[in-house]
N, CA and C atoms as an extended XYZ file, in Angstrom:
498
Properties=species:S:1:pos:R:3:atomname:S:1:resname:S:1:resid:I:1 pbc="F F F"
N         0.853       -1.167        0.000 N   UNK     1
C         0.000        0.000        0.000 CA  UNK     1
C         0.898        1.228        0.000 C   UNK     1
N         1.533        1.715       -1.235 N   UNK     2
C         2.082        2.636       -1.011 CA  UNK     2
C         1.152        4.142       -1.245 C   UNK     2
N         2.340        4.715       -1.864 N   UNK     3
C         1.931        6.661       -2.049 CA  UNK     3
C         0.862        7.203       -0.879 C   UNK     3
N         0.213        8.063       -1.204 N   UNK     4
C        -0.699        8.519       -0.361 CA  UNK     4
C        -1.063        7.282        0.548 C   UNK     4
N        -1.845        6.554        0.219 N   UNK     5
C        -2.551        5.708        1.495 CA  UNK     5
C        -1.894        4.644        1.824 C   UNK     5
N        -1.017        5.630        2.978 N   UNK     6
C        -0.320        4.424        3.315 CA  UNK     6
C        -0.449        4.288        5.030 C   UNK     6
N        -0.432        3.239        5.091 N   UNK     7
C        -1.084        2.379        6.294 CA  UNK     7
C         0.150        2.018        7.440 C   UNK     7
N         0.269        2.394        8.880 N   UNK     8
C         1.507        1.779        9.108 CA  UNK     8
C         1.479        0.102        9.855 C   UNK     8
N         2.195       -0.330        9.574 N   UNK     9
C         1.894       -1.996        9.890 CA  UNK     9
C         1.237       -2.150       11.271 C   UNK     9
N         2.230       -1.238       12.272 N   UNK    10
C         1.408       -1.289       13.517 CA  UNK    10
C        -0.149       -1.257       13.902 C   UNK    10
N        -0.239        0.202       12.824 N   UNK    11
C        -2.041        0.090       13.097 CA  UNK    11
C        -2.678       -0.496       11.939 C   UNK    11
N        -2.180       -1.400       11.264 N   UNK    12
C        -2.899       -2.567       10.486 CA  UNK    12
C        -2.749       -3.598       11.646 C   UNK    12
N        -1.851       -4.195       11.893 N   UNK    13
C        -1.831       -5.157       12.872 CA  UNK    13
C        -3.064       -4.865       13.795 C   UNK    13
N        -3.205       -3.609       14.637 N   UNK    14
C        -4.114       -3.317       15.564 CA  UNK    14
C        -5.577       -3.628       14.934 C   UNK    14
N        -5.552       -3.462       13.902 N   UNK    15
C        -6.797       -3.185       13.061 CA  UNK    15
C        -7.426       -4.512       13.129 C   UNK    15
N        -6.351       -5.340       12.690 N   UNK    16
C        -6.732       -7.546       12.471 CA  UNK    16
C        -6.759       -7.971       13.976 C   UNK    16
N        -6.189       -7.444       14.728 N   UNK    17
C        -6.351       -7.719       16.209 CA  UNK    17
C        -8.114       -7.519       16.753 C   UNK    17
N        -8.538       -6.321       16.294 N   UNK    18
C        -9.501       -5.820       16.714 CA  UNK    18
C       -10.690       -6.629       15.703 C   UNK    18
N       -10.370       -7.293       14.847 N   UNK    19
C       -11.429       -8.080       14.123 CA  UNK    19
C       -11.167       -9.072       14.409 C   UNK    19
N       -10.717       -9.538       15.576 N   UNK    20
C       -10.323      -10.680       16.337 CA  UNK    20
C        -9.691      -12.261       15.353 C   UNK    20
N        -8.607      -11.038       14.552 N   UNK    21
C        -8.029      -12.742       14.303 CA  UNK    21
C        -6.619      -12.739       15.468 C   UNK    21
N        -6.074      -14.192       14.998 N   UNK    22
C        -4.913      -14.023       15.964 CA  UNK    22
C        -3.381      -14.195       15.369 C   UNK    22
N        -2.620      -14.676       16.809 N   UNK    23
C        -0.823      -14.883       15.978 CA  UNK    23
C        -0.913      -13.523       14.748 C   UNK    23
N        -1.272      -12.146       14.589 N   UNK    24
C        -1.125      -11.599       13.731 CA  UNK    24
C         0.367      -11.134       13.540 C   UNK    24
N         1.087      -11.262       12.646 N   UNK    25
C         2.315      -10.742       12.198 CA  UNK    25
C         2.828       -9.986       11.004 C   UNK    25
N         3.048       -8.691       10.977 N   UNK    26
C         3.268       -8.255        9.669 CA  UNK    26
C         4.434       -8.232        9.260 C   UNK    26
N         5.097       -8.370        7.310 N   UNK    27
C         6.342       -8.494        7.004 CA  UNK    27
C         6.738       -7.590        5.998 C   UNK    27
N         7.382       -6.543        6.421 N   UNK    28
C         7.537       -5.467        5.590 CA  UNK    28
C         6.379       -4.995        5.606 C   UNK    28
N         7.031       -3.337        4.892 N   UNK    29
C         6.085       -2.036        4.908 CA  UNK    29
C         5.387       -2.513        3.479 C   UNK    29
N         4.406       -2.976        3.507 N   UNK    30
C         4.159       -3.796        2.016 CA  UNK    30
C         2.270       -4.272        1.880 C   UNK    30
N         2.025       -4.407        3.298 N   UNK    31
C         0.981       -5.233        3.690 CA  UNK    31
C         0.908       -6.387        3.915 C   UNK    31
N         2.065       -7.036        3.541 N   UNK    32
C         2.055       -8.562        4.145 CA  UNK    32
C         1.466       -9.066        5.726 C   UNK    32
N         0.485       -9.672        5.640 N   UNK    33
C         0.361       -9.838        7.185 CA  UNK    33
C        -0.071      -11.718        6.999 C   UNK    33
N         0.683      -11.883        8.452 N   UNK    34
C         0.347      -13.679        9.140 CA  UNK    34
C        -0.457      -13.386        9.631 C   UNK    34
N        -1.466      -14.413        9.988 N   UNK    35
C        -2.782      -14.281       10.730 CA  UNK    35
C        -3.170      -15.474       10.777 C   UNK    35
N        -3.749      -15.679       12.015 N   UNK    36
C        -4.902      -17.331       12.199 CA  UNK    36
C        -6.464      -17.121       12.393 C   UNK    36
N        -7.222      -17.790       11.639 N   UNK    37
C        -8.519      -17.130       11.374 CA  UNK    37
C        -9.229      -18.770       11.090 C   UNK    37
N       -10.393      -18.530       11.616 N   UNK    38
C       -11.588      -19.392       11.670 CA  UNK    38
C       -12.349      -19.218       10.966 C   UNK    38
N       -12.536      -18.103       10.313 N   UNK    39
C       -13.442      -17.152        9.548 CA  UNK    39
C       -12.968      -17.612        7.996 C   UNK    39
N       -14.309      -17.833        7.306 N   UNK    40
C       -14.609      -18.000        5.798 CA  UNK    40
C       -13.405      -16.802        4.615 C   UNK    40
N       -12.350      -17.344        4.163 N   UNK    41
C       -11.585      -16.565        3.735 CA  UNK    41
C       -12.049      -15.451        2.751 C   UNK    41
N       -13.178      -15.795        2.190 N   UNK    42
C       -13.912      -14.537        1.116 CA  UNK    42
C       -14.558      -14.082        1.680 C   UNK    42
N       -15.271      -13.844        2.688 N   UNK    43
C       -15.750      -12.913        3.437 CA  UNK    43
C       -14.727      -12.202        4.714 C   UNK    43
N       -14.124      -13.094        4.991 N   UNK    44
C       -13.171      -12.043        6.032 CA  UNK    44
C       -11.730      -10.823        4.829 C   UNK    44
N       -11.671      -11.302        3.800 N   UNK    45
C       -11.465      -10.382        2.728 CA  UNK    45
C       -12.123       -8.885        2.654 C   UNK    45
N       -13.697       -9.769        2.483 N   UNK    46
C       -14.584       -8.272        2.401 CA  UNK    46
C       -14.251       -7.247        3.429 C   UNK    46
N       -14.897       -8.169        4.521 N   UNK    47
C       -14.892       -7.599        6.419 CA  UNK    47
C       -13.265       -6.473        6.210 C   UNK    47
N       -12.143       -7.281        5.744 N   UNK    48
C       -10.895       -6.319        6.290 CA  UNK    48
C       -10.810       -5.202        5.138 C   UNK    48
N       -11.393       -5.151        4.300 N   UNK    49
C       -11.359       -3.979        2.931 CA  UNK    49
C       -12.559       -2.809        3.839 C   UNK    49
N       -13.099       -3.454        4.246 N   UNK    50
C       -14.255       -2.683        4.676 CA  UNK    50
C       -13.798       -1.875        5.906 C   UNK    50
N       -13.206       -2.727        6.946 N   UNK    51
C       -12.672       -1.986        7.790 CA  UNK    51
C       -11.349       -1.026        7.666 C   UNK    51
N       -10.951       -1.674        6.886 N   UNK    52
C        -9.611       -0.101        6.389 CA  UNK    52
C       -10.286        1.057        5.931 C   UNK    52
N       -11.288        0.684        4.809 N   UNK    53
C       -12.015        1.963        4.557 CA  UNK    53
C       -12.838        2.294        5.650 C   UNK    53
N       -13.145        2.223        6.607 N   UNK    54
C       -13.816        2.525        7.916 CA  UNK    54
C       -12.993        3.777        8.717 C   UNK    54
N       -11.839        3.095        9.276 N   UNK    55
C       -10.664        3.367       10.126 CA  UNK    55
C        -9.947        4.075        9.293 C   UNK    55
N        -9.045        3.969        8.003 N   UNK    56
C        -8.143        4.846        7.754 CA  UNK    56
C        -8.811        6.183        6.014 C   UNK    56
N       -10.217        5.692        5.647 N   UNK    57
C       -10.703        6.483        5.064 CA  UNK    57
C       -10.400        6.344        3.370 C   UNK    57
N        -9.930        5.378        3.101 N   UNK    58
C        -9.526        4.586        1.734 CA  UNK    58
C        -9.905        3.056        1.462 C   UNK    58
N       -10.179        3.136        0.082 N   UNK    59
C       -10.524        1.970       -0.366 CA  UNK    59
C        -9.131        1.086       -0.560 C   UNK    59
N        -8.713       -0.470       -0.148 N   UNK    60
C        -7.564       -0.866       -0.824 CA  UNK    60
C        -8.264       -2.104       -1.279 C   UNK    60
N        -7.920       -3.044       -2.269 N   UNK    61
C        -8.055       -4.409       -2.463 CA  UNK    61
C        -7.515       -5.122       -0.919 C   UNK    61
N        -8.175       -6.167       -1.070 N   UNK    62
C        -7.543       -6.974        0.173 CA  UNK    62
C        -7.524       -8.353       -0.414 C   UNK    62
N        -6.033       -9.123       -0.775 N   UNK    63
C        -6.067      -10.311       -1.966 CA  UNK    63
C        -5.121      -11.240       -0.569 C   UNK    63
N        -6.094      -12.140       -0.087 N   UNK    64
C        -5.619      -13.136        1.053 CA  UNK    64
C        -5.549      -14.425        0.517 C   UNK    64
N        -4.121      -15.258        0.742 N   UNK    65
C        -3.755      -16.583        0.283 CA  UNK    65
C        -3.922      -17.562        2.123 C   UNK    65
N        -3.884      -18.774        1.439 N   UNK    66
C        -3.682      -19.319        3.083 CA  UNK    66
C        -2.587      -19.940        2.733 C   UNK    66
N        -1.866      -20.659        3.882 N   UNK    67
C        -0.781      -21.273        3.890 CA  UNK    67
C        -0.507      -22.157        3.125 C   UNK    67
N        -2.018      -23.081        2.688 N   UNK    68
C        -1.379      -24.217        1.833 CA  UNK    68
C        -1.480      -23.564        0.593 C   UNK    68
N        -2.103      -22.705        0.026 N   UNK    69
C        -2.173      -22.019       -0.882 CA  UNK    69
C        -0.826      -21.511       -1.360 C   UNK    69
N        -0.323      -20.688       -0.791 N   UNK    70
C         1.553      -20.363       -0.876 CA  UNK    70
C         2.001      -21.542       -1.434 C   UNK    70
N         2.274      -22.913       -0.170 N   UNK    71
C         2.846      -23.841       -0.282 CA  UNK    71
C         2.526      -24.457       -1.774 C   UNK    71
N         1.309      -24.558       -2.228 N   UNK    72
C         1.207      -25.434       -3.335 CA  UNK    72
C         1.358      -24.561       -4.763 C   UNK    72
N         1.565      -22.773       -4.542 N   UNK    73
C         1.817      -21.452       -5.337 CA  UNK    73
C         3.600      -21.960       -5.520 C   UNK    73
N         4.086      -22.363       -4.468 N   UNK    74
C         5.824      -22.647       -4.426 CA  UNK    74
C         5.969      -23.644       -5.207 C   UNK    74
N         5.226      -24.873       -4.967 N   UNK    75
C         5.520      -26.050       -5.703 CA  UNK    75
C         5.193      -26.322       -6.624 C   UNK    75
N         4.122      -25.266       -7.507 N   UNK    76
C         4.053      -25.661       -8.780 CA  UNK    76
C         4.143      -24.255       -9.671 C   UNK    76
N         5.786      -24.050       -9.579 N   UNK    77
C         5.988      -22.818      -10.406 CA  UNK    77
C         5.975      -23.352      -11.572 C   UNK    77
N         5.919      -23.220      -12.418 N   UNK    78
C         6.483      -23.059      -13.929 CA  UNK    78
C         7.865      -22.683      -14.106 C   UNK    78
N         8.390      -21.927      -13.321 N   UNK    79
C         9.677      -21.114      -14.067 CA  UNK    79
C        10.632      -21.545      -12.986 C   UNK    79
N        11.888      -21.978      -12.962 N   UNK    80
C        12.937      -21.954      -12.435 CA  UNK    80
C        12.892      -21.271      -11.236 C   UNK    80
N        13.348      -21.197      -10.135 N   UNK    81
C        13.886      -20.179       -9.352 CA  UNK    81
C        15.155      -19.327       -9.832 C   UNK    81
N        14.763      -18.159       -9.716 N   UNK    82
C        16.268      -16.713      -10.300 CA  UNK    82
C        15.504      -15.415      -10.029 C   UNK    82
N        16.456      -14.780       -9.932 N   UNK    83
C        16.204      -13.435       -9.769 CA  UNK    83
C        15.144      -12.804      -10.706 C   UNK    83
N        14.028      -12.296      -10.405 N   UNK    84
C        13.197      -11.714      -11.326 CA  UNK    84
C        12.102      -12.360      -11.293 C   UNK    84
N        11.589      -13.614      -10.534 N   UNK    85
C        10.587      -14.013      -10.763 CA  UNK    85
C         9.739      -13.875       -9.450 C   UNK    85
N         8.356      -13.475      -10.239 N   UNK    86
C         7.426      -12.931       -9.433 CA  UNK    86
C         5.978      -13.547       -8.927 C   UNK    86
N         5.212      -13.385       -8.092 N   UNK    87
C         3.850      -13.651       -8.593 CA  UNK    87
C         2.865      -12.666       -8.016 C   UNK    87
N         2.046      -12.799       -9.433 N   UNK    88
C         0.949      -11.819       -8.696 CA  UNK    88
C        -0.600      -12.362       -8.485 C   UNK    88
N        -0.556      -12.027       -7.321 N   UNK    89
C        -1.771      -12.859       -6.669 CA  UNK    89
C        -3.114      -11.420       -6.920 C   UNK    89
N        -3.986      -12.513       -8.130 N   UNK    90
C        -4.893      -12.208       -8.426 CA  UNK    90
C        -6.418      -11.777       -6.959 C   UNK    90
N        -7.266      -10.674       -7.100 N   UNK    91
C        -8.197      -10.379       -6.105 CA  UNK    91
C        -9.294      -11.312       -6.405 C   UNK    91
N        -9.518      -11.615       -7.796 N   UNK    92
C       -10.612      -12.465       -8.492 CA  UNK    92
C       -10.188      -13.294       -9.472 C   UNK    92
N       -11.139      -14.838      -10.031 N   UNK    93
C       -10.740      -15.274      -10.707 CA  UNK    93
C       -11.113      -14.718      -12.267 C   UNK    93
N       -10.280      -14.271      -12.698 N   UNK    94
C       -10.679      -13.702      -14.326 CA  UNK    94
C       -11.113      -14.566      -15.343 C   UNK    94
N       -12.567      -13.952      -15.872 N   UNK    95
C       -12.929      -14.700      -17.149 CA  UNK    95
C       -11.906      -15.358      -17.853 C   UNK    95
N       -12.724      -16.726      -18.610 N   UNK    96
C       -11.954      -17.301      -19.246 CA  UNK    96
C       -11.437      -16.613      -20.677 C   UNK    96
N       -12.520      -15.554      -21.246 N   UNK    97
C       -12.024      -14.906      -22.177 CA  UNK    97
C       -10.360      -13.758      -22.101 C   UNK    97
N       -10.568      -13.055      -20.799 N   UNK    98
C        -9.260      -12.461      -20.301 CA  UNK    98
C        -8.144      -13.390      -20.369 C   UNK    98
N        -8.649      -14.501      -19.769 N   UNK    99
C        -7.297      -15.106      -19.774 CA  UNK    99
C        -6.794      -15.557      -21.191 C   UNK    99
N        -7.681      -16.164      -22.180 N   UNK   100
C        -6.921      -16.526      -23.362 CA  UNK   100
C        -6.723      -15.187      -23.859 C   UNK   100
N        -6.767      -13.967      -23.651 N   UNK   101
C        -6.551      -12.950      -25.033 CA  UNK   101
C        -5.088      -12.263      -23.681 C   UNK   101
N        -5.021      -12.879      -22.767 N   UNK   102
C        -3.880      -12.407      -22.140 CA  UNK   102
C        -3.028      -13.149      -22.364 C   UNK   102
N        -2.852      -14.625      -22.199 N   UNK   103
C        -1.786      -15.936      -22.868 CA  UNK   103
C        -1.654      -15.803      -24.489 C   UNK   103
N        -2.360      -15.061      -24.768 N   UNK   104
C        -2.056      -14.708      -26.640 CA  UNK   104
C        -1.154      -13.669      -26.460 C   UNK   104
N        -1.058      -13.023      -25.756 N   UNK   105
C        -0.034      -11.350      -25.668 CA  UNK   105
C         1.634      -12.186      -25.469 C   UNK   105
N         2.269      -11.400      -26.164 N   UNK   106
C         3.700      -11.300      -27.099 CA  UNK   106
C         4.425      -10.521      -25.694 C   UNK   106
N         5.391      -11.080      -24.446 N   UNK   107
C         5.696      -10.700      -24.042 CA  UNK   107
C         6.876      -10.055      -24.040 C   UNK   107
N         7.647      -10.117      -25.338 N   UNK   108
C         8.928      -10.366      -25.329 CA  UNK   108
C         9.633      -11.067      -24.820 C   UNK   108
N        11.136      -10.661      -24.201 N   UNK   109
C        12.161      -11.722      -23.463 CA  UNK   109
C        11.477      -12.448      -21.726 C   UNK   109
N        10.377      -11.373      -21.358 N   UNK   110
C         9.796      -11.363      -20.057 CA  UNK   110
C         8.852      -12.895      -20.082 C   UNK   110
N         8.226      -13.327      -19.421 N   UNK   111
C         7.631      -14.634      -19.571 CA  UNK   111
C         6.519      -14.689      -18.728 C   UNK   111
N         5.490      -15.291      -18.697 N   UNK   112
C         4.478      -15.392      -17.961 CA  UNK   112
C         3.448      -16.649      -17.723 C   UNK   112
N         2.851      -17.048      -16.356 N   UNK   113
C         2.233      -18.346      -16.761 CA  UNK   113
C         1.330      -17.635      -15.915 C   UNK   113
N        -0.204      -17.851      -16.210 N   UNK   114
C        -1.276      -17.666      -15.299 CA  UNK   114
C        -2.099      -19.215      -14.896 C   UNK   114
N        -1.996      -19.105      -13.566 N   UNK   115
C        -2.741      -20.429      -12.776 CA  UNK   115
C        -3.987      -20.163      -11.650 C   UNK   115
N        -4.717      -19.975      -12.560 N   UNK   116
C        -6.153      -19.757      -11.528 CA  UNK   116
C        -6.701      -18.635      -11.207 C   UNK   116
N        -5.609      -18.277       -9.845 N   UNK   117
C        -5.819      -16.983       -9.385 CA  UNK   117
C        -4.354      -16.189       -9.091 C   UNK   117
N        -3.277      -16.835       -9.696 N   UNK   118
C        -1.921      -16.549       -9.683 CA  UNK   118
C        -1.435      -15.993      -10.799 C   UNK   118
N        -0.603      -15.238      -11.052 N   UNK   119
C         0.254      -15.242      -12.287 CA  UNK   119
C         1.965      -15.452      -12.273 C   UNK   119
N         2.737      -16.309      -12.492 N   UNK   120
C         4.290      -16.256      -12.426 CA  UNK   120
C         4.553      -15.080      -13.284 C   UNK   120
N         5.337      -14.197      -12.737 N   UNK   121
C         6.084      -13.280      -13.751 CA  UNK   121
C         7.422      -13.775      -13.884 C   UNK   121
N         8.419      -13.951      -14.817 N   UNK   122
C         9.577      -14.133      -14.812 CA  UNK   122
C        10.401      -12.653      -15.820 C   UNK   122
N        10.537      -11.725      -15.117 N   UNK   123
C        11.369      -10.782      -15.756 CA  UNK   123
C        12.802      -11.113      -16.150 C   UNK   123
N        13.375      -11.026      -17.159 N   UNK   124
C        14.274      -11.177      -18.202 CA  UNK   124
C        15.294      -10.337      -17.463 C   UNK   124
N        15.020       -9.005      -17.761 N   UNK   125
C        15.900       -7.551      -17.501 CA  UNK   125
C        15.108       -6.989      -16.295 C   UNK   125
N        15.043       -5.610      -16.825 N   UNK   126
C        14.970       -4.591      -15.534 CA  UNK   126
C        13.321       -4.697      -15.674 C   UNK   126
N        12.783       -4.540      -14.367 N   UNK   127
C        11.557       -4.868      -14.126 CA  UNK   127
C        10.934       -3.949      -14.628 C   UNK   127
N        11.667       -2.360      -14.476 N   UNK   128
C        10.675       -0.872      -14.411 CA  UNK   128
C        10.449       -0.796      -16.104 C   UNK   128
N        11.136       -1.658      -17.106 N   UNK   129
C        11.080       -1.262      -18.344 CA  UNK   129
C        10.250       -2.804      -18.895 C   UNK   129
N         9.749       -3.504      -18.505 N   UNK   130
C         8.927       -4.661      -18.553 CA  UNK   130
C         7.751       -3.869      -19.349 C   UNK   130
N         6.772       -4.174      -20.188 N   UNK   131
C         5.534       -3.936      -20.312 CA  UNK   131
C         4.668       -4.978      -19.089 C   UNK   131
N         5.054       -6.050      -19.056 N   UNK   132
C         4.155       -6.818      -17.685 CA  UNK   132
C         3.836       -6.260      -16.592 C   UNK   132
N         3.097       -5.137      -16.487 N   UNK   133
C         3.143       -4.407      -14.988 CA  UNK   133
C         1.690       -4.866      -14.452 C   UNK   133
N         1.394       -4.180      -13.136 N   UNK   134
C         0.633       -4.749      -12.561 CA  UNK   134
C        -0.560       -3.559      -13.388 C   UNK   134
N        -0.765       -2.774      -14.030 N   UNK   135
C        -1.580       -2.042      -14.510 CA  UNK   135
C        -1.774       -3.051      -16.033 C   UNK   135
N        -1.080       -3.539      -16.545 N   UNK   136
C        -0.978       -4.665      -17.701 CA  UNK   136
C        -1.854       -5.184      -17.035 C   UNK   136
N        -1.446       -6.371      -16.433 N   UNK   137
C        -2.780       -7.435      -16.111 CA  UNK   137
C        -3.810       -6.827      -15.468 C   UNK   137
N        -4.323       -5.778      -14.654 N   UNK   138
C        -5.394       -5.373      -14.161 CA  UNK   138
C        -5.739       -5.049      -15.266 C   UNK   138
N        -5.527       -4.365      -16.275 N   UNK   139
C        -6.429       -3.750      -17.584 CA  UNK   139
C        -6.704       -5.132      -18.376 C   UNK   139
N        -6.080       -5.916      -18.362 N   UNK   140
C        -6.303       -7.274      -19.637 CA  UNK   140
C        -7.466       -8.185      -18.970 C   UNK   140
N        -7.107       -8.249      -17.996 N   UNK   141
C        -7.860       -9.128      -16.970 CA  UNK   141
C        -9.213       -8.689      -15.998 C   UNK   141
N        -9.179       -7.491      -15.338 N   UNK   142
C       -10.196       -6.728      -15.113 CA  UNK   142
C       -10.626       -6.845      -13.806 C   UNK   142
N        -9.216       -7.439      -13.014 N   UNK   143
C        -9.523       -7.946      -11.626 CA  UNK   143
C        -7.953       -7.135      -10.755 C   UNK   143
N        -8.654       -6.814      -10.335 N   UNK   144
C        -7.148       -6.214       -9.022 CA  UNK   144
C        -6.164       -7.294       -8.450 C   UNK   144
N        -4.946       -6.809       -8.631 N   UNK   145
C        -3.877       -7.405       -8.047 CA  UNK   145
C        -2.882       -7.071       -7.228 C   UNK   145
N        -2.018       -8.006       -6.598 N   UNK   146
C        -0.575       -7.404       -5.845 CA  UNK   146
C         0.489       -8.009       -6.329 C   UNK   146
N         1.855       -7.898       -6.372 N   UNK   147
C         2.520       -8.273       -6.780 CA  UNK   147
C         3.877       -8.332       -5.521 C   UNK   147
N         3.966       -9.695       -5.655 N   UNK   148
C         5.182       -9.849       -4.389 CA  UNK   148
C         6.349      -10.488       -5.133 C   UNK   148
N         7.452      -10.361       -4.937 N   UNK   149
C         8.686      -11.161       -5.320 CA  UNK   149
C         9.035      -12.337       -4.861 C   UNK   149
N         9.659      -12.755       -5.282 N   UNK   150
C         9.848      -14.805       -5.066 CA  UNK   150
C        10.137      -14.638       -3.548 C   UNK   150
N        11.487      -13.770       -2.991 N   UNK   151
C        12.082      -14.130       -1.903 CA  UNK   151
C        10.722      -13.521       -0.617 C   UNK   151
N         9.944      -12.705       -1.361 N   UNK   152
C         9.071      -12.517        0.000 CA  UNK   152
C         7.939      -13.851       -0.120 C   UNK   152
N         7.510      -13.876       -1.290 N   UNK   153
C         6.319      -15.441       -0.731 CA  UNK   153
C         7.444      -16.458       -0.602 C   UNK   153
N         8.799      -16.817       -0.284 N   UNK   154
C         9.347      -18.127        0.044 CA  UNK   154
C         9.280      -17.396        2.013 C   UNK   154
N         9.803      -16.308        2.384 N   UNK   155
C         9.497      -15.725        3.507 CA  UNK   155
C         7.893      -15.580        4.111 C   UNK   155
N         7.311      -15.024        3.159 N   UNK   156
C         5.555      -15.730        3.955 CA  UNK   156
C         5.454      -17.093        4.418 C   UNK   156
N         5.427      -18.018        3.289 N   UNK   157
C         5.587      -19.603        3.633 CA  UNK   157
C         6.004      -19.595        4.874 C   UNK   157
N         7.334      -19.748        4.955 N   UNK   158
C         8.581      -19.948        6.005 CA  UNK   158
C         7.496      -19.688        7.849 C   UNK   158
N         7.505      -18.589        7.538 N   UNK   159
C         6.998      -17.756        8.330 CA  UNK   159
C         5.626      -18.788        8.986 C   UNK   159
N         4.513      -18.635        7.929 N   UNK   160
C         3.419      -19.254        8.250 CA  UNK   160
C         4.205      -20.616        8.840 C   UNK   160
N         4.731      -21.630        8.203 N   UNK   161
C         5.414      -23.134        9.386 CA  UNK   161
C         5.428      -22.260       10.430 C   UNK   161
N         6.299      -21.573       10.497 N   UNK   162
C         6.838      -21.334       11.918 CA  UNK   162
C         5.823      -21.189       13.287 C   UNK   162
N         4.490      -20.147       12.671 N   UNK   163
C         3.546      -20.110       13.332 CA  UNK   163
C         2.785      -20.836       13.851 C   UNK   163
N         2.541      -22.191       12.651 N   UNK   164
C         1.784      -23.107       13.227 CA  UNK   164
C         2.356      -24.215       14.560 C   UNK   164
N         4.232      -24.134       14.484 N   UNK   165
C         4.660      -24.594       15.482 CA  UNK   165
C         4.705      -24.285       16.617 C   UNK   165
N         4.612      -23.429       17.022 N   UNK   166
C         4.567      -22.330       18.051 CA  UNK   166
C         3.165      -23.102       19.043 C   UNK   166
């Protein structure tokens, strides 16, 4: 959540506290947050979009994976592990028409696989000169996204084990 509306982890944390989930942990200034929840994952989505716009006076997407979700996002990449590869975790699942007229698009050297509600990015070169941006697939596709780098969802994962040992 950057530029203007930006949120500080502390009072996001306070925020998931107060909608009574638990173990909440945030990772980086980014929005990443751990959490343990009982609660129906597409509706406690809604519930926390709703309450940011409540409390801090802005609308954000709120795009929540669960643990095995990551785990089985890790194990069935498509692309190698290396520097540059990304995923962006889709808010909705996009028509089937978006998706074939997006797997028809000519990425150049950059590469891309879409799985469900995921997309692998594998950037070639420099990311900022990519046409694959996250405004690319929100316009092709028509669904809001985030975009995290390999080494932070192998650090979510990580993270989530750790919690459940505890």
């Amino acid at each position: 959540m950057g530029g203007h509306r930006r949120i500080k982890m502390a009072d996001l944390k306070r925020l998931l506290e107060n909608l009574g989930l638990h173990e909440v942990q945030t990772y980086i200034q980014s929005g990443n947050v751990l959490f343990e929840s009982e609660h129906d994952v597409s509706l406690l989505g809604q519930q926390i979009q709703q309450e940011i716009q409540a409390v801090f006076g802005f609308d954000v997407p709120v795009i929540l994976r669960t643990a095995a979700e990551l785990d089985r996002l890790i194990e069935n990449s498509p692309f190698a592990v290396m520097p540059g590869l990304n995923v962006a975790f889709l808010a909705a699942k996009p028509t089937q028409e978006a998706v074939h007229e997006l797997v028809s698009y000519d990425a150049g050297d950059d590469k891309f696989s879409i799985s469900d509600m995921d997309i692998y990015v594998l950037y070639q070169g420099d990311v900022r000169k990519s046409l694959l941006t996250t405004n690319f697939f929100e316009k092709k596709l028509k669904v809001s996204l985030t975009v995290r780098n390999w080494n932070t969802i192998i650090t979510l994962a990580t993270l989530s084990k750790k919690n459940k040992d505890i």
